[in-house]
N, C-alpha and C positions, 0 to 999 in steps of 0.2 A: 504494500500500500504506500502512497507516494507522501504520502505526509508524515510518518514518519521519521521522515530524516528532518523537516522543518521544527517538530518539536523537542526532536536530541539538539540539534543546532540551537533553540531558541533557552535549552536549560543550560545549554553550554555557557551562552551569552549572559546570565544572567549568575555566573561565579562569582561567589563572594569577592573573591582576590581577583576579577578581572580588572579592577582600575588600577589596582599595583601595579601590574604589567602592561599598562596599555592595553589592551584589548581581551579577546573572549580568550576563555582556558578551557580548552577539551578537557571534560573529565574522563575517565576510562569506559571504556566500554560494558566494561562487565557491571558499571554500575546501573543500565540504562537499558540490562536483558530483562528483569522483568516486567518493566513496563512496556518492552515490545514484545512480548510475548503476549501478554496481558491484549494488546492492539491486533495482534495476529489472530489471537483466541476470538475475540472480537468479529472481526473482518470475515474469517470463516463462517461463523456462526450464521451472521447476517448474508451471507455468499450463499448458503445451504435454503434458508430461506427466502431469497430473493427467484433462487431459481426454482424456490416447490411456486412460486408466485406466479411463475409465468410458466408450469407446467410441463419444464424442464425434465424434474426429477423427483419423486413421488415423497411424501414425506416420510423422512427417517429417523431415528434419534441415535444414529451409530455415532461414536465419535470418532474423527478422523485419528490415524494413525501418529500423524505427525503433532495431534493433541499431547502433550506432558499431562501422563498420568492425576497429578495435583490440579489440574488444571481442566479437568473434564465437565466437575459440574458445572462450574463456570461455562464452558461452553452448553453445557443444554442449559441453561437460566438465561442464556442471550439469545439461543437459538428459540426458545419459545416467546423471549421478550419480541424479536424479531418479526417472530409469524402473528404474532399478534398488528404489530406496526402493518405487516402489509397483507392480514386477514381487508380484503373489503369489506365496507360500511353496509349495513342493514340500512335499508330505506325506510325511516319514521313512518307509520301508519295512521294518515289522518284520518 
């Protein structure tokens, strides 16, 4: 997902000690796996759901292999947040 890398880049910018040194200070990388993970778990979720939407793929609750164990029910509590967002609207009966 392409945004991503703007919000690593935007916490980078936002170092404590980046005025000491003139500008932004990459933190390390490993500091910033689980919140892309976390964004990936995400993106999936809502990918699996977008596509039972337009009847792509029938709906499933398997979770992807490249899910991190820890990390599953999270994805089915976004995957159903998901199918909810793009469940169509019942038409009010006047």
């Amino acid at each position: 997902m392409s945004h991503f890398l703007p919000s690593t880049l935007q916490s980078a910018a936002a170092h404590p000690d980046a005025e000491k040194h003139g500008g932004p200070i990459m933190t390390k990388l490993g500091e910033n796996v689980p919140l892309l993970i976390d964004k990936a778990v995400d993106f999936m979720a809502s990918s699996q759901a977008f596509r039972e939407y337009l009847n792509k793929t029938p709906p499933r609750n398997v979770i992807p292999d490249s899910v991190p164990k820890e990390n599953a029910q999270v994805y089915l509590q976004r995957l159903d947040y998901y199918r909810q967002l793009y469940r169509p609207k019942q038409e009010e009966k006047l």
